[in-house]
N, C-alpha and C positions, 0 to 999 in steps of 0.2 A: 876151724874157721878158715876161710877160703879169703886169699890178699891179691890184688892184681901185682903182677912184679914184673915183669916184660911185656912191653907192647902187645895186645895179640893172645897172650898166653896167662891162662890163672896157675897160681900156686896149688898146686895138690894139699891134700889136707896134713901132710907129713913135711910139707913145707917145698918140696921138690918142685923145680919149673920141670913139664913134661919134654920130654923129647921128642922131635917129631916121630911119628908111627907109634910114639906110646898111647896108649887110652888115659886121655884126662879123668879122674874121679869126678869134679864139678859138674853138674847137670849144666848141661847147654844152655838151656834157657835164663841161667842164672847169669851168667854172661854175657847173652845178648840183653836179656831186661837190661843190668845197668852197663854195658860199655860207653853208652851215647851221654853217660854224667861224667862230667871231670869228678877224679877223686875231691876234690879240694871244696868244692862244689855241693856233694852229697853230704859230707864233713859240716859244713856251713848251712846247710839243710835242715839235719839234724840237733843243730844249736838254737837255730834260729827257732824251729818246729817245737823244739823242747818247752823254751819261751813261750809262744806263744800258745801252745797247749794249756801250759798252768797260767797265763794271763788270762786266757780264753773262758776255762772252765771255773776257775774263780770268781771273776768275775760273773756264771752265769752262778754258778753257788750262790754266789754274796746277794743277784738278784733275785736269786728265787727265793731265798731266808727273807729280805727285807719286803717283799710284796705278797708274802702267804696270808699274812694277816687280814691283806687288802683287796687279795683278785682270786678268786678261784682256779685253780688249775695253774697257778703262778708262775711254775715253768715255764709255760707255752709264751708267755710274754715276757719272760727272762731271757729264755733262749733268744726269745727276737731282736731285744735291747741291745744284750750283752755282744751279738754277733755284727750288729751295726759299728759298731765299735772297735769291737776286736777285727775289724776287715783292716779298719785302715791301720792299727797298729801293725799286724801282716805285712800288709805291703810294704812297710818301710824296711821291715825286717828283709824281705825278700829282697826288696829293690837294693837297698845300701849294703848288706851282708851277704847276700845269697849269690843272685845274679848280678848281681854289681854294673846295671843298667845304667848309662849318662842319658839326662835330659827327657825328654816325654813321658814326664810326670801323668798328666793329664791323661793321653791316651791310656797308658798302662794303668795307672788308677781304675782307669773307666773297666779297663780290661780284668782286673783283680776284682770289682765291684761283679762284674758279669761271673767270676770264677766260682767267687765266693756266695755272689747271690743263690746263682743255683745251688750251692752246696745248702746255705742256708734253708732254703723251700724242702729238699729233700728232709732236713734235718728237722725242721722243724712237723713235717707230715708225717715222717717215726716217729717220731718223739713219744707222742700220746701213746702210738703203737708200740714201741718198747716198753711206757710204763705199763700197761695193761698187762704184756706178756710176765713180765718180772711180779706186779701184782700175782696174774692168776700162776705163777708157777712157782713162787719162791715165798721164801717169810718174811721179804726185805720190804716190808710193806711203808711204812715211810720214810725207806731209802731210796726207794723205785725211781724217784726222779731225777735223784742223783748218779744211781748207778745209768740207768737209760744216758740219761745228758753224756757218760763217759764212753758208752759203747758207740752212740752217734758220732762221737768226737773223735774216736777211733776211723771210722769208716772218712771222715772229713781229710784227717790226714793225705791218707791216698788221695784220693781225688783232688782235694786244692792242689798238690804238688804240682802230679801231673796236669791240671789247669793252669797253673802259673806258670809250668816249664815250658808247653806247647805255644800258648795263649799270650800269657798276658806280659809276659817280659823278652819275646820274640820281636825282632826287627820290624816293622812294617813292611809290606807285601811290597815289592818295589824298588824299594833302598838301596842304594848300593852301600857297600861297606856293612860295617855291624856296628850298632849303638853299644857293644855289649862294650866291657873291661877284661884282659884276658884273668 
């Protein structure tokens, strides 16, 4: 496993900071992808993300068991419910734990609503497309919408992040100073 441990430089995978003129083993791009996260940050990321994953996909579980009876294709309006929901649980997580933003609620709300909306539309336009694929290729036949709901949710990860990082918990265009906490 690869640790950052001096500014500037990753730990080799033998634990060693490289010296300069030595060849780093860590693939460059693994470093550039995350240098621009505080460690502390990514850590708080993946707590918060962890939460809200199994708040998320529970609750679409729990909707789609309680409306099968009632709606045909019951996911597709699970998934819709449960992610209405699950956005703003998110943000608070993001905002109070993550990115530890003071004050503009509102805007940033607005902005997590924009992150997550689109994620939602994309997720919800697989969705049917995953179950089908899982239908015609597996035996998980009425699991299909469960495991589909889990691979969407997978793909959501990434992208909400990186929408919250860039997006929706960034300074206003303008600003002086940083809304942020360090």
């Amino acid at each position: 496993m690869l640790t950052p441990s001096v500014p500037g430089k990753m730990l080799t995978e033998r634990g060693k900071v490289p010296q300069d003129g030595e060849r780093d083993t860590a693939p460059g791009f693994v470093s550039r992808l995350t240098s621009h996260i505080p460690p502390g940050q990514f850590g708080r990321y993946l707590l918060v993300g962890m939460w809200n994953t199994l708040f998320g996909y529970s609750t679409f579980a729990v909707l789609t068991a309680l409306l099968k009876p009632y709606v045909p294709q019951s996911y597709i309006l699970a998934a819709a419910l449960s992610s209405l929901l699950n956005i703003s649980v998110a943000f608070l997580g993001y905002k109070w734990f993550v990115f530890k933003t003071k004050g503009n609620y509102l805007r940033e709300w607005v902005r997590c609503l924009a992150v997550y909306g689109s994620s939602m539309i994309v997720g919800i336009v697989a969705l049917p497309i995953v179950v089908w694929v899982i239908h015609r290729t597996t035996a998980f036949d009425r699991q299909a919408p469960y495991l589909a709901g889990a691979l969407v949710t997978l793909f959501g990860v990434v992208y909400n992040f990186l929408g919250n990082k860039k997006f929706s918990f960034r300074p206003a265009s303008g600003v002086t100073g940083s809304s942020r906490a360090a």
